[in-house]
Backbone as a chain_set.jsonl record, in Angstrom:
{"seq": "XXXXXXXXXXXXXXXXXXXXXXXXXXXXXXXXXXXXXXXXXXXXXXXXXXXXXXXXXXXXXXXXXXXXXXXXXXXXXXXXXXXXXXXXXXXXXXXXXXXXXXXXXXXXXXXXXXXXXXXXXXXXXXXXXXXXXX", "coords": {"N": [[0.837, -1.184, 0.0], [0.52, 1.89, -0.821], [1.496, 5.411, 0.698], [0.924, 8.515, 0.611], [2.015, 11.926, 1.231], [2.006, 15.249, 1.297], [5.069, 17.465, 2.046], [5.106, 20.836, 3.185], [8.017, 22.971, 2.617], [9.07, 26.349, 3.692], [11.938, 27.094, 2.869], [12.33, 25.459, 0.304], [11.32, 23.865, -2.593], [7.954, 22.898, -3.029], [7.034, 19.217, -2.386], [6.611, 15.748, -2.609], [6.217, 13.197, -1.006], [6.18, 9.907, -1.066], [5.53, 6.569, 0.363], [6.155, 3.296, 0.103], [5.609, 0.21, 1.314], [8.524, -0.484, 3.293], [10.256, 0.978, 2.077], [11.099, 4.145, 0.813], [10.646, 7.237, -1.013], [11.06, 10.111, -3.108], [9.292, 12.306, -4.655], [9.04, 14.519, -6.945], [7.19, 17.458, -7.21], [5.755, 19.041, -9.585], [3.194, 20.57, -10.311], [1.981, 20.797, -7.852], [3.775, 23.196, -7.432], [3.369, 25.132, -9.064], [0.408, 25.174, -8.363], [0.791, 26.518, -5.985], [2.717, 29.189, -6.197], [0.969, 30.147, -8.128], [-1.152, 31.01, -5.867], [0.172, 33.142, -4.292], [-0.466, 35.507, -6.579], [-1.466, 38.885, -7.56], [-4.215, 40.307, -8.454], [-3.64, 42.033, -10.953], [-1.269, 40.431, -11.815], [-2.526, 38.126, -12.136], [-4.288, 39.162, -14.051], [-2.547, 39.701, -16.216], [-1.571, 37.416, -16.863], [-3.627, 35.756, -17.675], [-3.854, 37.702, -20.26], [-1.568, 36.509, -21.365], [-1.596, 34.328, -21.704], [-3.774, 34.254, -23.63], [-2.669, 35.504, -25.493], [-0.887, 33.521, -26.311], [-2.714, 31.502, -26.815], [-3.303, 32.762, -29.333], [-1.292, 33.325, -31.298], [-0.537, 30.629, -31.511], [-2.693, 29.594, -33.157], [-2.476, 30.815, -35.138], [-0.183, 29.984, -36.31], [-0.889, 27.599, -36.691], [-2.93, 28.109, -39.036], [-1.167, 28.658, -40.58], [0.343, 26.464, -41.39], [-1.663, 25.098, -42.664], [-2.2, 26.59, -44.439], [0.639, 26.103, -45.98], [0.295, 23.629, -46.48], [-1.896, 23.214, -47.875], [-1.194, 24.676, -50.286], [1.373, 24.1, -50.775], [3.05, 26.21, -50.089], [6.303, 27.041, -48.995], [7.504, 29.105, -48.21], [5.145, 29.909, -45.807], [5.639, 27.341, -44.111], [7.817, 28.668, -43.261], [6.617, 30.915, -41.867], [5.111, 29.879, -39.867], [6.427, 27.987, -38.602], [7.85, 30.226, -37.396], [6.219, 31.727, -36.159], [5.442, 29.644, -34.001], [7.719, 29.805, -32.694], [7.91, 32.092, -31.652], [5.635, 32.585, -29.877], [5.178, 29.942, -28.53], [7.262, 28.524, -27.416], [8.221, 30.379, -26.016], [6.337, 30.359, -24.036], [6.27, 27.166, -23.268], [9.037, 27.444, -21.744], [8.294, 29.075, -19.998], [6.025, 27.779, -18.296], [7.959, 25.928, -17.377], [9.226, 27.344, -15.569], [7.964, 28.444, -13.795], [6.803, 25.596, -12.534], [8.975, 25.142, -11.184], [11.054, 23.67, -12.58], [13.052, 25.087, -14.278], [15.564, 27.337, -14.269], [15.855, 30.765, -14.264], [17.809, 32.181, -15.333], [17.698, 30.088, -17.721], [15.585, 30.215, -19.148], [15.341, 32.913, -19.93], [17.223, 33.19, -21.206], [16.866, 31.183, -23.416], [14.313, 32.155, -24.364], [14.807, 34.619, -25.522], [16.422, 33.797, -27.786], [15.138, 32.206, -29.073], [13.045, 33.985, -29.233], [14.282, 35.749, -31.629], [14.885, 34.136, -33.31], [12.637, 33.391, -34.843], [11.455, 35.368, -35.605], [13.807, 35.968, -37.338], [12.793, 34.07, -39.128], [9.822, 34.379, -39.525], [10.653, 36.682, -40.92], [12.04, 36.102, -43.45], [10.2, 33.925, -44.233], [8.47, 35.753, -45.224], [9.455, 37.5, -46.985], [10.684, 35.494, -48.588], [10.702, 34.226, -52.527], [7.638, 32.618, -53.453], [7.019, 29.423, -54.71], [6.711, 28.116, -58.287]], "CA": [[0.0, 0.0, 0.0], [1.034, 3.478, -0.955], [0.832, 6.635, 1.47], [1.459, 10.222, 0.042], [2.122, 12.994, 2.164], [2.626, 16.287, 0.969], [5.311, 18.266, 2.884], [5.962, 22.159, 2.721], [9.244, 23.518, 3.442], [9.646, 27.033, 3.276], [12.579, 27.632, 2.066], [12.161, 25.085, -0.607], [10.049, 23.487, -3.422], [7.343, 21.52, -2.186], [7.732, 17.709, -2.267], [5.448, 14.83, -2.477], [7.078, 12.157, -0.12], [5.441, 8.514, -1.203], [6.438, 5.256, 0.801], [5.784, 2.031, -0.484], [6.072, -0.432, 2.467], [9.791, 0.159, 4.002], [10.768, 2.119, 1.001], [10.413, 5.761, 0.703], [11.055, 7.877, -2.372], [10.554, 11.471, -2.738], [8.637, 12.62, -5.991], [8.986, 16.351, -7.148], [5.153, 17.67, -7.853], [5.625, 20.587, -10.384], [1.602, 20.904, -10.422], [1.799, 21.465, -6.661], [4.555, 24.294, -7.193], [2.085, 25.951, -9.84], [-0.708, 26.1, -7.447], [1.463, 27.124, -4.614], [3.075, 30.138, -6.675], [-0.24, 31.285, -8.206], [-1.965, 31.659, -4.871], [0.743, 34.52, -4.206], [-0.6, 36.424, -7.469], [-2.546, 39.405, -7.105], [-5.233, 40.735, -9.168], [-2.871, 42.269, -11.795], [-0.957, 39.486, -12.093], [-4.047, 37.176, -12.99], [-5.26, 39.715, -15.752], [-1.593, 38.888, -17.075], [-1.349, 35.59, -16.873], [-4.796, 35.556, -18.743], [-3.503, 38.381, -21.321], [-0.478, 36.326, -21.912], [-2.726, 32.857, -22.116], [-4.621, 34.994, -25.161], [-1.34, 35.379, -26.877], [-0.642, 32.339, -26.875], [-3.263, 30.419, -27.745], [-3.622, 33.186, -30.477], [-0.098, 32.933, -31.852], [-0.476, 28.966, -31.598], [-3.629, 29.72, -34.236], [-1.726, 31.699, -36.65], [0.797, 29.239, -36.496], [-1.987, 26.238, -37.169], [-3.067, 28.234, -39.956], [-0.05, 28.956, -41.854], [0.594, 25.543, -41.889], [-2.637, 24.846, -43.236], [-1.979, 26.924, -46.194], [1.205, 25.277, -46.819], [0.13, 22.036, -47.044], [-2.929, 23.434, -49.03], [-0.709, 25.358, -51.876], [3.024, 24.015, -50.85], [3.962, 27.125, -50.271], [7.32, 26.629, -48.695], [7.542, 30.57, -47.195], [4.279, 29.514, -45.096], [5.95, 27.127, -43.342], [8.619, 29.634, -42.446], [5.824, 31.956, -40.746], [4.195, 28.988, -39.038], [7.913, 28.387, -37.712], [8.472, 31.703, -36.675], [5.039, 31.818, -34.89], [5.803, 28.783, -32.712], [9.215, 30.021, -32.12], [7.784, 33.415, -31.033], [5.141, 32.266, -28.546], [4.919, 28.521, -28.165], [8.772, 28.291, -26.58], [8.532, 30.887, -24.484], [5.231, 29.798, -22.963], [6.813, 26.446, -22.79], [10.075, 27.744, -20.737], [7.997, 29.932, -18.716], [5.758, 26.689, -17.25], [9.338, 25.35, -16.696], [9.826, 28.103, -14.859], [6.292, 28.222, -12.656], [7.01, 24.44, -11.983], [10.579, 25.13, -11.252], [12.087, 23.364, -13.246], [14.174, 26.079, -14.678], [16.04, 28.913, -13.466], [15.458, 32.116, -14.502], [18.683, 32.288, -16.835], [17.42, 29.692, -18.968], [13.975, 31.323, -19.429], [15.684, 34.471, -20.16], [18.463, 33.287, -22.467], [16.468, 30.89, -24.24], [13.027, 33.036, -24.451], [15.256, 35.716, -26.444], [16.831, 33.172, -28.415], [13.825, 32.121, -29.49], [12.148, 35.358, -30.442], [14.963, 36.154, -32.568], [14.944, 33.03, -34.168], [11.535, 33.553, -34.99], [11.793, 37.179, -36.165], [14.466, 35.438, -38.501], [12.173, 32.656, -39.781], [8.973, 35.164, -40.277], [11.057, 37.503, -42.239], [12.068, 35.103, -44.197], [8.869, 33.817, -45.288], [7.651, 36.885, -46.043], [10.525, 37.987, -47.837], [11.167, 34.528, -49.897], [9.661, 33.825, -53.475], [7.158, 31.32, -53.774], [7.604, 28.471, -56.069], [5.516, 28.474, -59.017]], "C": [[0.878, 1.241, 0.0], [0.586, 4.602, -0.39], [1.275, 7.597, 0.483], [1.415, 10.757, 1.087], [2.48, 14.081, 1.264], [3.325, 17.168, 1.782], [6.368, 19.627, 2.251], [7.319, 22.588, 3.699], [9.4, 25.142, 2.871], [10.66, 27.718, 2.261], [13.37, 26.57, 0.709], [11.259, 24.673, -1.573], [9.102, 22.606, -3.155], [7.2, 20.209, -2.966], [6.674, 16.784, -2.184], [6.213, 13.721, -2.491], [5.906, 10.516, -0.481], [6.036, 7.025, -0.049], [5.471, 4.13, 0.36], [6.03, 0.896, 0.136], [7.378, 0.372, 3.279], [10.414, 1.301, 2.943], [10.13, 3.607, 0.609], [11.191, 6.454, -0.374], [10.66, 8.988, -2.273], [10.475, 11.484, -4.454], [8.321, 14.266, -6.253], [7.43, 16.372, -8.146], [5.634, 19.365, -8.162], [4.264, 21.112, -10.174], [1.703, 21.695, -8.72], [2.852, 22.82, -6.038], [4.213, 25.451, -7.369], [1.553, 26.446, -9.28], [-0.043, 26.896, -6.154], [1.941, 28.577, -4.997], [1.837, 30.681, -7.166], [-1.067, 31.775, -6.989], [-1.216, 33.239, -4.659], [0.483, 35.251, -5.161], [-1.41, 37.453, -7.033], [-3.303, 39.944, -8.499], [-4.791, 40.995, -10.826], [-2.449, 41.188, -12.27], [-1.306, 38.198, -12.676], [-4.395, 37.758, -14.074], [-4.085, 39.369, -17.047], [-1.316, 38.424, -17.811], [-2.21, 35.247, -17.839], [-4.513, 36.292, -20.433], [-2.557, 37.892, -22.042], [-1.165, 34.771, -22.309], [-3.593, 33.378, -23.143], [-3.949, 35.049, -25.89], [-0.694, 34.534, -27.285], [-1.258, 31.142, -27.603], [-4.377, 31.097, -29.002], [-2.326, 32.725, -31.611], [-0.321, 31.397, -32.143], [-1.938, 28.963, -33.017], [-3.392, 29.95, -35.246], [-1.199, 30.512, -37.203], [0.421, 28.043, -37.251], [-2.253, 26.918, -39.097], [-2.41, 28.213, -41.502], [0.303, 27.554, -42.234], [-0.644, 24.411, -42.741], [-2.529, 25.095, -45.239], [-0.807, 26.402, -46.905], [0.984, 23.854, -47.243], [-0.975, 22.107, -48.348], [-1.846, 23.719, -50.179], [0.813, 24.82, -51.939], [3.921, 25.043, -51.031], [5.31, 27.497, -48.978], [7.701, 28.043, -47.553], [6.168, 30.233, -45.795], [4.676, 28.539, -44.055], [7.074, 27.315, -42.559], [7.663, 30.684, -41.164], [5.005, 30.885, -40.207], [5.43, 28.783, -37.955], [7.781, 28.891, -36.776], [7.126, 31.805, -35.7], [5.031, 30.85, -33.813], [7.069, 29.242, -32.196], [8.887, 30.942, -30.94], [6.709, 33.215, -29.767], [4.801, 31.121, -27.907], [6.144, 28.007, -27.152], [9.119, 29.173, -25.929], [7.379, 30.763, -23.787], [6.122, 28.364, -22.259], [7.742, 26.651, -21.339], [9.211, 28.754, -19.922], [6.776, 29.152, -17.851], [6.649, 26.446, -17.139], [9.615, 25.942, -15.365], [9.208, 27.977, -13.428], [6.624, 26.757, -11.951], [8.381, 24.22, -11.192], [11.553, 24.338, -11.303], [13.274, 23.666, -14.053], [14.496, 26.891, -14.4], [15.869, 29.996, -14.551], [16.537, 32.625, -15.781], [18.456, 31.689, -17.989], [16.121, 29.858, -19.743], [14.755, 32.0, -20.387], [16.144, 34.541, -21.384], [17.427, 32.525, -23.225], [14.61, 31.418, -24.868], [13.657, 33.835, -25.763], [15.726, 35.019, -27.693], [15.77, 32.754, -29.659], [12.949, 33.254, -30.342], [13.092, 36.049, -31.564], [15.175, 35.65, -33.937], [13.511, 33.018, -35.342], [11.323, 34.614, -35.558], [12.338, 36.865, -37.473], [13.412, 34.939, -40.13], [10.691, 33.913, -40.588], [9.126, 35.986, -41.331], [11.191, 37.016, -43.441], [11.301, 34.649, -44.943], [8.027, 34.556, -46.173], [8.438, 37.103, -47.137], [11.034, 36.841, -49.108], [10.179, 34.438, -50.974], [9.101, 32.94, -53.202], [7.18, 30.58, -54.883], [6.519, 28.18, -56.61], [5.363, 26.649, -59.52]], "O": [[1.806, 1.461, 0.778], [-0.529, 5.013, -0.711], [2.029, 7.275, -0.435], [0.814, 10.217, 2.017], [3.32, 13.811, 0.405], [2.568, 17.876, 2.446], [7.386, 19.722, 1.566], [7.539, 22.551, 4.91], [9.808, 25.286, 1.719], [10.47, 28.484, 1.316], [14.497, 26.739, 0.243], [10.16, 25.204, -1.407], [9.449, 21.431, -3.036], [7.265, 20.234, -4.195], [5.699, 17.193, -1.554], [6.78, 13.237, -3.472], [4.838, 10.399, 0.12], [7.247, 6.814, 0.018], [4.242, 4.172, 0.315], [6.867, 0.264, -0.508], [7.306, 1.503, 3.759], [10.968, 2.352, 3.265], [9.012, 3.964, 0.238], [12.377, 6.175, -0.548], [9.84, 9.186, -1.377], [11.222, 10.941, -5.267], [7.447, 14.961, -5.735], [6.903, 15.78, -9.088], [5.791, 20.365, -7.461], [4.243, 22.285, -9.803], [1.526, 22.893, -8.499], [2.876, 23.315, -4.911], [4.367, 26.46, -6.682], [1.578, 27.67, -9.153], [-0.577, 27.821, -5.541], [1.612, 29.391, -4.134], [1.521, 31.757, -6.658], [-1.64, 32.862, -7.063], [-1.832, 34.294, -4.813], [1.246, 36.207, -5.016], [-2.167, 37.154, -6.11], [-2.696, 39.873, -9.568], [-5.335, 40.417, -11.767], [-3.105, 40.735, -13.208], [-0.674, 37.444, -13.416], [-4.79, 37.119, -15.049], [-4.302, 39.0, -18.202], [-0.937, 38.599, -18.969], [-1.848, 34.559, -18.793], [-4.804, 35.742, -21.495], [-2.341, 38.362, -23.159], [-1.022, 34.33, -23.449], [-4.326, 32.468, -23.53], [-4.233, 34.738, -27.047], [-0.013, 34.525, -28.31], [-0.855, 30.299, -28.405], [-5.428, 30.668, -29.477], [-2.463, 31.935, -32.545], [-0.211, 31.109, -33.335], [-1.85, 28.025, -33.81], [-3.901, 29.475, -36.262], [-1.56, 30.022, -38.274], [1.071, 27.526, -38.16], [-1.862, 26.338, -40.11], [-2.721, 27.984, -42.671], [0.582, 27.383, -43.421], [-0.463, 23.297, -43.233], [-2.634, 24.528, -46.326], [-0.869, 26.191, -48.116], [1.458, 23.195, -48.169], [-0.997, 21.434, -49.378], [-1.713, 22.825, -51.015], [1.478, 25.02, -52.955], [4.98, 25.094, -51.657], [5.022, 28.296, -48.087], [8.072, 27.941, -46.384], [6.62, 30.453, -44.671], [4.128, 28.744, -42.972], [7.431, 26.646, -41.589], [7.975, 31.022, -40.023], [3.843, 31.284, -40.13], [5.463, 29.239, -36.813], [7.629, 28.485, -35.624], [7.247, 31.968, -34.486], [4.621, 31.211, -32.71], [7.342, 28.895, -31.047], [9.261, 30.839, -29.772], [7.014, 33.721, -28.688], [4.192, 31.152, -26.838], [5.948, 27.2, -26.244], [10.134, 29.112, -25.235], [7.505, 31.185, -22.637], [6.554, 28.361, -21.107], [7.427, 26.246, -20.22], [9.849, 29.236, -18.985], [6.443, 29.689, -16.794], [6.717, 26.882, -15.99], [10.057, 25.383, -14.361], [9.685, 27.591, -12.361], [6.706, 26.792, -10.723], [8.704, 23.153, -10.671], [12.536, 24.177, -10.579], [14.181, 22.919, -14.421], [13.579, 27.658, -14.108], [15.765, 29.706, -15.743], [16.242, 33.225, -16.814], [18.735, 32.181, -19.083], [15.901, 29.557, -20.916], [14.802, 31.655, -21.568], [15.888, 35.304, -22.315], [16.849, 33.344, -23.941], [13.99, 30.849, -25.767], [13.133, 33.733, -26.873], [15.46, 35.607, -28.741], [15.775, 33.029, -30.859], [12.455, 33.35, -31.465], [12.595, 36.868, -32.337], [15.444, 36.144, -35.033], [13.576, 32.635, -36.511], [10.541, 34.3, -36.455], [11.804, 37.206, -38.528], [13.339, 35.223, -41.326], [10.597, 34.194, -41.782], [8.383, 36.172, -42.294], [10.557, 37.419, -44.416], [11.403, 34.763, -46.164], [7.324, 34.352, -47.163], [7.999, 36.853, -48.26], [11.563, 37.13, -50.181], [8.982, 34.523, -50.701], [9.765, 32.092, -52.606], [7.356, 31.087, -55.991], [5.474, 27.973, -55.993], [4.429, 26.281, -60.233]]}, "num_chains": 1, "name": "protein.A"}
């Protein structure tokens, strides 16, 4: 038989301690880091979170679309701006649940967030800017 316990520690990430007869294992609960960090949000911070959850699962639309039209016409620039639209808000949503769960520190957010939107900047231009093939 399997107990759980959940125990908070201050000045770390909270922990979800399992034992399994004599054996005890400790199991890192990202979900329970989530809810633990959003309770500290305030009001602002929720309209956000929500404003930035609109841009993403707008961007993630674009992104659907463009690849719609390339598969429709094979137009090869199209799936440069489908690219560039996941680059630009699909991978830094990603790394920023990493972050919420803390599974990532704050440098690799940072560095690879920018990385990302640049990459993406690249890739959109690109599409726009290349001929299509006749």
């Amino acid at each position: 038989m399997t107990i759980a316990t959940l125990r908070l520690h201050p000045s770390t990430t909270p922990t979800l301690h399992a034992t399994d007869g004599a054996h005890a294992r400790q199991i890192s609960d990202g979900l329970g880091a989530i809810a633990l960090q959003l309770e500290e949000f305030s009001e602002l911070q929720y309209a956000l979170l929500g404003v930035e959850a609109v841009t993403v699962v707008l961007g993630l639309v674009i992104a659907y679309v463009a690849v719609q039209g390339y598969r429709r016409n094979e137009s090869r620039p199209m799936l440069f701006v489908a690219t560039g639209f996941v680059l630009l808000v699909g991978v830094p949503a990603v790394l920023g649940i990493g972050y919420l769960a803390s599974l990532l520190p704050q440098t690799v957010v940072s560095i690879g967030g920018t990385v990302s939107e640049v990459l993406a900047m690249a890739s959109i231009l690109y599409g726009l800017r290349a001929p299509a093939r006749e």
